[in-house]
BAFI-3210 file (N, C-alpha, C; in Angstrom, 3 decimals, decimal comma, padded with zeros to 6 digits):
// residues 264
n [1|2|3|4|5|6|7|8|9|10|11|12|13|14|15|16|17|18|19|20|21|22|23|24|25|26|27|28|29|30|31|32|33|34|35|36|37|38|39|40|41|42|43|44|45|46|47|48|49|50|51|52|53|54|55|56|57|58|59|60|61|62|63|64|65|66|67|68|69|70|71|72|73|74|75|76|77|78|79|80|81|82|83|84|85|86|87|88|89|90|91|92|93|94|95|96|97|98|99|100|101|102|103|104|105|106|107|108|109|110|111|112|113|114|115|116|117|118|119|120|121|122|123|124|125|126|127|128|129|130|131|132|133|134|135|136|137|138|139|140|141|142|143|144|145|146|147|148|149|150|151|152|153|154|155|156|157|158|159|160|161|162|163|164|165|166|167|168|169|170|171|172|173|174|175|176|177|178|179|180|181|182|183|184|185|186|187|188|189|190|191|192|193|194|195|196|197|198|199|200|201|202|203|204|205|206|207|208|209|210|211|212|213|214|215|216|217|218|219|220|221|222|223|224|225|226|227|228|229|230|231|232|233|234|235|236|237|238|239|240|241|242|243|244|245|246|247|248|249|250|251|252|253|254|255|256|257|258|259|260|261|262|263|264]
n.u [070,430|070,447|072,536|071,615|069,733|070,409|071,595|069,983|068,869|070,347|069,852|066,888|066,472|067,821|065,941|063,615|064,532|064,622|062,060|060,969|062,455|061,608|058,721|058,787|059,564|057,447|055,537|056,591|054,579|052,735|054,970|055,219|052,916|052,317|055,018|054,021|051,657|053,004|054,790|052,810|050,674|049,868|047,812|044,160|044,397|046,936|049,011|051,997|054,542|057,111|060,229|062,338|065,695|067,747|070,425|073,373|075,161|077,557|077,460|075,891|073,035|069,065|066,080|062,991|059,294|056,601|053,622|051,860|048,974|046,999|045,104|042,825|041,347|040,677|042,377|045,183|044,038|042,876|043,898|044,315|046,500|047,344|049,198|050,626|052,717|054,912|057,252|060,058|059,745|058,756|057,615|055,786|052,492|052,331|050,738|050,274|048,788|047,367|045,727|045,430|045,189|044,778|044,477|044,706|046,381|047,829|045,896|047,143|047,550|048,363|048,990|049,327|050,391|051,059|050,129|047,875|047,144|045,650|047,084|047,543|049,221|050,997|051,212|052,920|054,401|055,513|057,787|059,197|061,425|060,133|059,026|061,895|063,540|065,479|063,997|061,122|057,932|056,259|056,939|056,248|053,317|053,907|055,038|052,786|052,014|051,266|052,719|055,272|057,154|057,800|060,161|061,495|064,633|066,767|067,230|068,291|069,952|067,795|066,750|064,045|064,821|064,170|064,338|062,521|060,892|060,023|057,063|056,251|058,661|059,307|058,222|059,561|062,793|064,463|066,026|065,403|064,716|066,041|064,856|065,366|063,553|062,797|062,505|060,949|059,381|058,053|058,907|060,148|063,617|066,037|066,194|067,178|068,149|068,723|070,337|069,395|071,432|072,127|073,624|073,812|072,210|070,642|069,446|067,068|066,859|065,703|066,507|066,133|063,605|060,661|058,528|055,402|051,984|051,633|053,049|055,557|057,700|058,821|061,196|063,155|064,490|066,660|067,222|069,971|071,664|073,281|074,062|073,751|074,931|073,956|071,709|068,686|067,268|064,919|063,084|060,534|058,162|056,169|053,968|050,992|048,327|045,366|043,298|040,489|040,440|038,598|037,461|036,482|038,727|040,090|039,963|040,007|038,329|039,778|041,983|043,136|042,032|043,113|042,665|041,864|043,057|045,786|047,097|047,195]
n.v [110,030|107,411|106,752|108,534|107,579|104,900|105,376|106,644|104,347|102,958|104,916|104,891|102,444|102,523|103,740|102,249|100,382|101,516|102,309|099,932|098,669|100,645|100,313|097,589|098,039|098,441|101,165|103,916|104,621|102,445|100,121|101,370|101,282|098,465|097,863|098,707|097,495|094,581|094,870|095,692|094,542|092,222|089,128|089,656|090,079|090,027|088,853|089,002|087,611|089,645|090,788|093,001|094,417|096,544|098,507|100,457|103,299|102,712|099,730|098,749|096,652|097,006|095,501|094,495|093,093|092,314|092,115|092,375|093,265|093,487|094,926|095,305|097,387|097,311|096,341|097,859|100,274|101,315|101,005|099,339|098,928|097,350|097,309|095,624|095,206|092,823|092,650|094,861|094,688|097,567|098,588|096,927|096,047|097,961|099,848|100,178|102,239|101,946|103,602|104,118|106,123|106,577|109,086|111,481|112,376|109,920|108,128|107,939|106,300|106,008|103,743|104,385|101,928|102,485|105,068|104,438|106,123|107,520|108,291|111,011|110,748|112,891|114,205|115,325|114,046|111,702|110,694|110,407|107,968|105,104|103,514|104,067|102,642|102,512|102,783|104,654|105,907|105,975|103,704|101,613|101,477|102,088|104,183|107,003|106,515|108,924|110,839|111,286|112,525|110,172|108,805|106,276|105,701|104,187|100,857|097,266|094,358|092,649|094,363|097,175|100,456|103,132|106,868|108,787|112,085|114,288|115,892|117,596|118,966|120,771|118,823|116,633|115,033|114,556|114,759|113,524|109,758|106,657|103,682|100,120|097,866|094,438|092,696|090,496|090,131|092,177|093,438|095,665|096,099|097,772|100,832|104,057|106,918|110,196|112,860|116,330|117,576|115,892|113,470|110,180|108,499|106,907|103,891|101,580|098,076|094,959|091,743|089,390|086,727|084,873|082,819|082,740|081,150|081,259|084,132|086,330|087,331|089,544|088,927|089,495|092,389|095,766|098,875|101,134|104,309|106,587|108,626|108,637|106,632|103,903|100,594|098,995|095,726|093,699|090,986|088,615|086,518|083,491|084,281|084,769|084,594|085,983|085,572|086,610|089,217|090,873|094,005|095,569|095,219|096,942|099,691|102,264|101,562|099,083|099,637|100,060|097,268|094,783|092,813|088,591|087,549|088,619|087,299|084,689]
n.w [007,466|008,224|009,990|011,897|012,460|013,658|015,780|017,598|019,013|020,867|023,017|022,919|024,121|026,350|027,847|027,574|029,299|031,740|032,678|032,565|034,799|036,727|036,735|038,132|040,930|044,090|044,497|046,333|048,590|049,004|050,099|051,885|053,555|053,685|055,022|057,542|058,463|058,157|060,265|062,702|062,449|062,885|062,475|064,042|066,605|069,514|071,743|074,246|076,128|077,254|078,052|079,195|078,834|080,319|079,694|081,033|080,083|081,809|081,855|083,668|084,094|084,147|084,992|083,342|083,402|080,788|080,347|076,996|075,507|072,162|070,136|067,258|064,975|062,382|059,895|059,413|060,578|063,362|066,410|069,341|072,743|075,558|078,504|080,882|083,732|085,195|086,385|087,543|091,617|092,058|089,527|089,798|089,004|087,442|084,433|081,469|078,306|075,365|072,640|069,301|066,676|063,056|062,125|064,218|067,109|068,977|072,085|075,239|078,463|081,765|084,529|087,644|090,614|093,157|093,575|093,130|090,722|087,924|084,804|082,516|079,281|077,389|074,223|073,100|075,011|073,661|072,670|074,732|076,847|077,293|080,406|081,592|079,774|076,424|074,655|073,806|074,471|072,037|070,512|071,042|070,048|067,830|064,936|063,303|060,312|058,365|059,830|058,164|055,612|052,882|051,150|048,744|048,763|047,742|046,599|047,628|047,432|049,570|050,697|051,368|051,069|052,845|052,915|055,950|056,169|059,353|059,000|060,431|061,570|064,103|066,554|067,001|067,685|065,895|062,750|060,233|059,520|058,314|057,248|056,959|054,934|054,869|051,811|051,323|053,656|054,257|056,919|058,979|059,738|060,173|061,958|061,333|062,836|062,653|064,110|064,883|063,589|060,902|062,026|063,031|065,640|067,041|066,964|066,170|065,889|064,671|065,869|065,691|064,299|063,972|062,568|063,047|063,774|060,858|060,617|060,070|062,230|064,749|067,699|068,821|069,638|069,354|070,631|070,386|071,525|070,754|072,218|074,649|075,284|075,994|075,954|075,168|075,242|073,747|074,361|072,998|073,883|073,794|072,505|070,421|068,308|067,219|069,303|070,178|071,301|073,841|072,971|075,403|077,217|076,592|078,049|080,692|082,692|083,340|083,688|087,209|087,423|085,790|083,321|083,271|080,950|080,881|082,763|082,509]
ca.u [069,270|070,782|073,266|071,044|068,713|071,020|072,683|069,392|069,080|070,513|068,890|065,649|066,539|068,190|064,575|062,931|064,747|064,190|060,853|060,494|062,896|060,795|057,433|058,855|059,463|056,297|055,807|056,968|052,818|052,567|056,105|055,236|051,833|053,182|055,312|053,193|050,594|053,683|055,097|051,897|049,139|049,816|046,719|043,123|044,756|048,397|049,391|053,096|055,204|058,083|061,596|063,336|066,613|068,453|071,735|073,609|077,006|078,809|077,672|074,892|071,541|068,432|065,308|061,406|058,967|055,508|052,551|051,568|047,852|046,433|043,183|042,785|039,428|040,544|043,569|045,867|043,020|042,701|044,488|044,508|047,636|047,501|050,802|050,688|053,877|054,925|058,334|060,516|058,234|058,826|056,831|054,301|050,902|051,840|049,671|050,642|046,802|047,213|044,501|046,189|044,633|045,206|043,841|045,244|047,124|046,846|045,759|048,019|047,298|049,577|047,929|050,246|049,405|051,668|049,828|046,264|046,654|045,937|048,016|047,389|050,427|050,855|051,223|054,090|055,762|055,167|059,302|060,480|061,596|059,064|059,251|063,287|064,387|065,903|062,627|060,219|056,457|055,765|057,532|055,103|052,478|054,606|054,867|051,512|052,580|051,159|053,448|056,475|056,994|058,551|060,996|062,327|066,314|067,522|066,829|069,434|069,242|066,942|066,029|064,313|065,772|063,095|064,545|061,431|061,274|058,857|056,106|055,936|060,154|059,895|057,723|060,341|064,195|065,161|065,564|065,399|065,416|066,026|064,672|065,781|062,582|062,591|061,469|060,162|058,235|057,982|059,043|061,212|064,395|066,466|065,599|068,394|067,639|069,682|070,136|069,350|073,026|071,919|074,421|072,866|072,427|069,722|069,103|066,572|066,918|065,118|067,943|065,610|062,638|060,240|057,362|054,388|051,554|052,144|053,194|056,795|057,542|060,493|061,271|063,847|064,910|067,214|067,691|070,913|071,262|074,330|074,042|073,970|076,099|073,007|070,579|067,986|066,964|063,694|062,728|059,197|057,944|054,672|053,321|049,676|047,303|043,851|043,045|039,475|040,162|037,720|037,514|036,422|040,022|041,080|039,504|040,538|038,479|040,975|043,808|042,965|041,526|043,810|041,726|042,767|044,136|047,800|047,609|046,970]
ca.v [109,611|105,839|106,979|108,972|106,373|103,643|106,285|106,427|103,206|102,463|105,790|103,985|101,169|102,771|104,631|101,534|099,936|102,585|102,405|098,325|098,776|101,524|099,704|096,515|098,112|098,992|102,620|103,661|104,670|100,690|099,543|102,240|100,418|096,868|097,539|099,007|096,185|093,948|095,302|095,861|094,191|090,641|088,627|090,396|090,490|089,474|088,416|088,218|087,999|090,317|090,897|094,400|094,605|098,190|098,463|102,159|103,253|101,420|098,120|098,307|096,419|096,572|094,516|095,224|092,223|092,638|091,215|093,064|092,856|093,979|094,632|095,637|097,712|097,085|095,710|099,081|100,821|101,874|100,036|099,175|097,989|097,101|096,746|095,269|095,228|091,883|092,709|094,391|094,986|099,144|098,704|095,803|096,553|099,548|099,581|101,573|101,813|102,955|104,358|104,350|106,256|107,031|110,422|112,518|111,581|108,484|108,697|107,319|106,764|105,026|103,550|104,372|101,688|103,264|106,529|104,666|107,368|107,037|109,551|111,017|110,911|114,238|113,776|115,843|113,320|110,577|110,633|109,919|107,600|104,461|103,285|104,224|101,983|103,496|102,666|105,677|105,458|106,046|102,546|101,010|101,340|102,669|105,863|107,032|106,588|109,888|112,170|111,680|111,806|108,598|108,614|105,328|106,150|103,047|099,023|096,540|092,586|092,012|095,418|098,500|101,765|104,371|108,332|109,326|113,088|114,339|117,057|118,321|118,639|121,312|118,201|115,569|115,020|114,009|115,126|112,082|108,235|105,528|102,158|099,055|097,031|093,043|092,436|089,096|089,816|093,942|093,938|096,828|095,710|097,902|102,212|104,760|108,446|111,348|113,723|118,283|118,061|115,002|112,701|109,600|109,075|106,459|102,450|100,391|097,159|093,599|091,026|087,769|087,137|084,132|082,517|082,336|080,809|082,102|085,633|086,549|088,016|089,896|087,881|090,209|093,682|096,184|099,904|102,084|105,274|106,799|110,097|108,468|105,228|102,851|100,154|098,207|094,362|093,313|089,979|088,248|084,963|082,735|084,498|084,051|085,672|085,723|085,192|087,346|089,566|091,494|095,431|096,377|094,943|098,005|100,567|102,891|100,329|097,790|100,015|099,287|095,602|093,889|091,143|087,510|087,218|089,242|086,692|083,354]
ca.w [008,257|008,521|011,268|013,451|013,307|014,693|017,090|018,819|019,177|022,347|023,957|023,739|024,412|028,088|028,344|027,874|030,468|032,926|032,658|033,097|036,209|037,477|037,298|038,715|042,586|044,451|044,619|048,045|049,488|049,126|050,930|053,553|054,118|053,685|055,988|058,456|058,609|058,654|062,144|064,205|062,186|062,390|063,158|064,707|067,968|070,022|073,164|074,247|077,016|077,341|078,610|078,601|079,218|080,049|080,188|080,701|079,877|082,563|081,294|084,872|083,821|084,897|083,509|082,987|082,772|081,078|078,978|076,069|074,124|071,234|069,952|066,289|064,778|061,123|059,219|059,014|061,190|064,842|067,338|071,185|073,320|077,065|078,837|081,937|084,489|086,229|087,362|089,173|092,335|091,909|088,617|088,956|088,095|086,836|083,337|080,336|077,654|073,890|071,686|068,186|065,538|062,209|061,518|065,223|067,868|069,870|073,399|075,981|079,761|083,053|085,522|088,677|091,329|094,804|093,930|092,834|090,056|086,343|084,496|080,822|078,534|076,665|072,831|073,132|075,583|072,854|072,497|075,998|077,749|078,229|081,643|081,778|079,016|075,808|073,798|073,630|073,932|070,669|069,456|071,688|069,256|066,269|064,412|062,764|058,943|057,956|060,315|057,739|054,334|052,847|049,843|048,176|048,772|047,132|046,638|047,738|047,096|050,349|051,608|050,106|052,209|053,034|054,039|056,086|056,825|059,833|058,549|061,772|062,329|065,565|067,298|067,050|068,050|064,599|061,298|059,293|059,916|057,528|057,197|056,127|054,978|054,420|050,338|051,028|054,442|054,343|058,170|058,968|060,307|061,055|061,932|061,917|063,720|062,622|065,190|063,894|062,355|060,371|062,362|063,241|066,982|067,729|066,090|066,753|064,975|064,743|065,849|065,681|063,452|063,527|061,863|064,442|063,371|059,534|060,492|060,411|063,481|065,437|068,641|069,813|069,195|070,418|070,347|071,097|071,811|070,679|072,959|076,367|075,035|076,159|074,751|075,614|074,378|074,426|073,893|072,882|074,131|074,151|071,321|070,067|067,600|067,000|070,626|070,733|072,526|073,921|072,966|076,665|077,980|075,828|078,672|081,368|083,574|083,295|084,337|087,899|087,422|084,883|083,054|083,355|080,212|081,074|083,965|081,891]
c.u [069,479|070,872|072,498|069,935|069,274|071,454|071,812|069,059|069,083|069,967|067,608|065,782|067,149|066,831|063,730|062,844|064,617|063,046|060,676|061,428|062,052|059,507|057,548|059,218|057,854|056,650|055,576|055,544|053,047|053,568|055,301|054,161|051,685|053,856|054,894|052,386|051,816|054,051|053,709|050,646|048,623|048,335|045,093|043,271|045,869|048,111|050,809|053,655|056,625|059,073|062,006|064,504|067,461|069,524|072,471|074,661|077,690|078,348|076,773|073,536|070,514|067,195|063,654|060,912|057,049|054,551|051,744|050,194|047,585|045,137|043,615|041,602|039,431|042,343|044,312|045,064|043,688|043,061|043,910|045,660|047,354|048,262|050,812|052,087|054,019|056,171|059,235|059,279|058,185|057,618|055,425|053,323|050,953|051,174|049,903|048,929|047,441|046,067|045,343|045,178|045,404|045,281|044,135|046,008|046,710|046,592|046,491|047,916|048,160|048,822|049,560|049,641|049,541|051,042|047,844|046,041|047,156|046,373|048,012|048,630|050,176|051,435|052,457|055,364|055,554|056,668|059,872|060,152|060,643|059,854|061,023|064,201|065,012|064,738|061,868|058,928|055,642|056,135|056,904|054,033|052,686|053,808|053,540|052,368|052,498|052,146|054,580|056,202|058,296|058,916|062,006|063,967|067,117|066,784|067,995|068,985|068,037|066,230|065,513|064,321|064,949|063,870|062,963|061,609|060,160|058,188|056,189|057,059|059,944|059,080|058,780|062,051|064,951|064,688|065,388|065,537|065,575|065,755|064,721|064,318|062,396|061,656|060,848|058,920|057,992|058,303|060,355|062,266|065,579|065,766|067,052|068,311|069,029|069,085|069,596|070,214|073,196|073,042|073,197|073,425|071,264|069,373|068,401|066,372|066,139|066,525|067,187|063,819|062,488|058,816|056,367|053,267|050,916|052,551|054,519|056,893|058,889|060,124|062,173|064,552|065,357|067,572|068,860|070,874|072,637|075,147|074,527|075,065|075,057|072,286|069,961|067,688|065,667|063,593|061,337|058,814|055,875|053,513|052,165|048,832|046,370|043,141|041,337|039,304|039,091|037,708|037,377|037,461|040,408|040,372|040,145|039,506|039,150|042,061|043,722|043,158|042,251|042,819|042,444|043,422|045,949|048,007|047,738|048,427]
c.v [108,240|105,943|107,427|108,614|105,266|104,733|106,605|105,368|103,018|103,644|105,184|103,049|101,343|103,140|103,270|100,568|100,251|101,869|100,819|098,653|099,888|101,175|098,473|097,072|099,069|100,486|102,549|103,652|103,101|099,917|099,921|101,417|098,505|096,885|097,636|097,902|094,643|093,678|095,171|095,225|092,626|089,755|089,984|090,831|089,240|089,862|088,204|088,886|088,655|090,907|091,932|094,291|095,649|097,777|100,024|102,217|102,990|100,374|097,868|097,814|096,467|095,906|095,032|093,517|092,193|092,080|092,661|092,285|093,817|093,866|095,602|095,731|097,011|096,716|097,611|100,383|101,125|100,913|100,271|098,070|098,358|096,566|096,556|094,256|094,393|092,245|094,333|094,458|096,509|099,397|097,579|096,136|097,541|099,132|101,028|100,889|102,806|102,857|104,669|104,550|106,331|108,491|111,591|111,631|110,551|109,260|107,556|107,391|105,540|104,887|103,460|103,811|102,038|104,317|106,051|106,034|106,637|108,549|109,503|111,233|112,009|113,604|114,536|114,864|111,896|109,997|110,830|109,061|106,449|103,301|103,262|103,412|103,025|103,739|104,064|105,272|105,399|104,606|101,442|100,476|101,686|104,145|105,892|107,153|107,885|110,826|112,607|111,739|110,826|108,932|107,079|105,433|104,995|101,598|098,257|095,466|092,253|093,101|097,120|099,776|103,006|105,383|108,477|111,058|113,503|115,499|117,911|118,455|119,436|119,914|117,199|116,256|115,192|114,622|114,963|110,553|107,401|104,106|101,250|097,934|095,941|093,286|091,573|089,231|091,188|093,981|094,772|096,204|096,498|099,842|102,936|106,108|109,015|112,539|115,630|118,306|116,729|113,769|111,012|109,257|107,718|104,973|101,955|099,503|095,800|092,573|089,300|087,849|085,513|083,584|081,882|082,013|081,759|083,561|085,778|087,612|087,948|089,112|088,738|091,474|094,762|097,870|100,092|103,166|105,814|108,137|109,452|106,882|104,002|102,141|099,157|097,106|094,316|091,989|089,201|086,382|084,709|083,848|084,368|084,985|085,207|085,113|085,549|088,001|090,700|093,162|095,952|096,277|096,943|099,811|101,322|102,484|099,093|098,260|099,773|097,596|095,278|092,685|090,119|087,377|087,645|088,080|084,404|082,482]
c.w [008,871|010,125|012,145|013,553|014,067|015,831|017,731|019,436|020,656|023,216|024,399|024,125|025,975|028,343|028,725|029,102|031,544|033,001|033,154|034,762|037,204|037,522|037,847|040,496|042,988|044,392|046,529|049,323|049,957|049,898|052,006|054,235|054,467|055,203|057,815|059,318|058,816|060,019|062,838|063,709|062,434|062,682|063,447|066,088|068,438|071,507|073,188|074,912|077,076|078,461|078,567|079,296|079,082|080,265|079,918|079,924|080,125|082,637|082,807|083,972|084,699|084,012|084,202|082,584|082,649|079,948|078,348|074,998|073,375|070,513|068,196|065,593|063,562|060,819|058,227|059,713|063,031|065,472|069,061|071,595|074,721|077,105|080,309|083,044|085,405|086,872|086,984|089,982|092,073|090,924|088,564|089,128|087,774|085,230|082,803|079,115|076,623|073,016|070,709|067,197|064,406|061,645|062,561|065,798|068,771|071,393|074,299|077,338|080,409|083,630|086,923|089,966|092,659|094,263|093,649|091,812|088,569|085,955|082,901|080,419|077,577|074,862|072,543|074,238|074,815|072,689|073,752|076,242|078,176|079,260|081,628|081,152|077,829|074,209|074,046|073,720|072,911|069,681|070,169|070,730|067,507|065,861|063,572|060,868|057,706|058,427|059,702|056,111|053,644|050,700|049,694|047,954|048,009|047,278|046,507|047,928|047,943|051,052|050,709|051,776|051,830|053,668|054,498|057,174|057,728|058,761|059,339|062,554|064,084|066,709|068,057|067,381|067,311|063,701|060,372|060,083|058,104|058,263|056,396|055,765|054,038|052,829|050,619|052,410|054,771|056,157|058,198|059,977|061,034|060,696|062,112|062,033|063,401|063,213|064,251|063,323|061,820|060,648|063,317|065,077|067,929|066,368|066,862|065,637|065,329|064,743|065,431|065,005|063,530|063,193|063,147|064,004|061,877|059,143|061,092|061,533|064,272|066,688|069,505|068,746|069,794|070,133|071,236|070,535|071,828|071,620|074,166|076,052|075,663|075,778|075,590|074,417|074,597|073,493|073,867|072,920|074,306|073,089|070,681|069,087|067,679|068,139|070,855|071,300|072,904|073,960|074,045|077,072|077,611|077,047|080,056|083,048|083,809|083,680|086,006|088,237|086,088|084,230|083,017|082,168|080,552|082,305|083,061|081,273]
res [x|x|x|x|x|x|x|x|x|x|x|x|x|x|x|x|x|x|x|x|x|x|x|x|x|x|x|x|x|x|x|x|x|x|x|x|x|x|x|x|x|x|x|x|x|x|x|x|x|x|x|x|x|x|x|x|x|x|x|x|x|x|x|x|x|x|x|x|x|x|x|x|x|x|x|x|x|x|x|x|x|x|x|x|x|x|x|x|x|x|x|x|x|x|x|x|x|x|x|x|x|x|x|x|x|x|x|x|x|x|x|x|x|x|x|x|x|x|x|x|x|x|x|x|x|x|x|x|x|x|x|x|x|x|x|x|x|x|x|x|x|x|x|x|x|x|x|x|x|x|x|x|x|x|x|x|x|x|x|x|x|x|x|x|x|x|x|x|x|x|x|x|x|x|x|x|x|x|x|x|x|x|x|x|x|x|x|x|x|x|x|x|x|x|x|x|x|x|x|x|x|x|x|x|x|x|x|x|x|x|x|x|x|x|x|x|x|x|x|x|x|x|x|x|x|x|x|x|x|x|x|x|x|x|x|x|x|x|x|x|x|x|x|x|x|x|x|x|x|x|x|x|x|x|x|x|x|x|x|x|x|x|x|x]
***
């Protein structure tokens, strides 16, 4: 009885350790939401001027320049983004308008100003193409956190590594991504898209990250696109939270009439 009492010994003593290492990382619900509210929540509402930079496969660029607000109902809640188009001339005043829920799909409208036509975005074209960079409209306002489900794949010194699979695979391109997400400030840094034959095919990553009035914050970030060999930069300037902004901006009267703020 001596012996195969010491000879379990170290069994519990691995069990026990499990167990403390397994209640010391969040459970993944809580990352996923961390990081959520990290990326798009910062503040009650953002302002900030932006750069896109395309570039194809033969190393041709072209560039996108446009002010981006945000309106926020609740903290992890219902959103609004107005995107309003200063350069080239082909695109200026064109006006992209998101409606971000939690619970269906968002609603998405263009304001086209050579046709004077506002134009609904289909919830099925949520994955092309915004305005001809290699970004998507859906990373505009980010993925709804329900549409995948999210498994803890590992924890490495500074990053914990989410597989997220869709629910809804025939909707989407992909059949998995992974994300790399900051321990100390939950912002997701980098994303990696595996194509139907689980080859990966698509990164968008955070290249620059800084502290804006107390909210860590990407500054510049760049997807490529391993299919067409292309990637776009985008970079974030003049930065501001908690501005006020006013919930009517957030309307499909403003796609027309721009309010002064995108002009300020």
């Amino acid at each position: 009885m001596m012996n195969k009492t010491v000879s379990l010994l170290p069994l519990a003593t691995f069990f026990l350790c499990a167990a403390t290492w397994a209640s010391a990382a969040p459970a993944v619900d809580e990352i996923v939401d961390k990081a959520n509210k990290a990326a798009y929540y910062a503040g009650n509402d953002g302002k900030a001027n932006v750069t896109m930079t395309i570039t194809d496969s033969q190393g041709r660029t072209r560039n996108r320049e446009f002010v981006i607000l945000r309106h926020d109902s609740r903290d992890g809640g219902e959103q609004q983004f107005y995107v309003f188009f200063k350069k080239p001339s082909d695109v200026r005043k064109t006006v992209f308008l998101v409606h971000k829920y939690t619970d269906k799909d968002d609603n998405r409208w263009m304001y086209l100003p050579d046709l004077d036509l506002v134009k609904r975005i289909a919830a099925s074209d949520k994955r092309t193409s915004f305005m001809g960079s290699h970004f998507f409209y859906e990373d505009v306002s980010g993925r709804g956190i329900n549409e995948d489900k999210h498994e803890l794949l590992k924890e490495e010194d500074t990053f914990y590594v989410l597989k997220n699979t869709p629910k809804d695979p025939v909707s989407v391109e992909f059949s998995s991504y992974l994300v790399w997400i900051d321990k100390k400030t939950f912002l997701p840094m980098k994303a990696e898209y595996a194509d139907k034959a689980d080859k990966p095919y698509r990164i968008v990553e955070a290249l620059e990250v800084e502290d804006v009035q107390g909210h860590p914050t990407v500054t510049k970030s760049r997807v490529q696109d391993f299919t067409s060999g292309g990637e776009t930069v985008t970079e974030f300037a003049n930065i501001t939270y908690d501005l006020g902004l006013d919930e009517s901006i957030f309307t499909e009267r403003y796609l027309r009439k721009p309010p002064r703020e995108v002009h300020r």
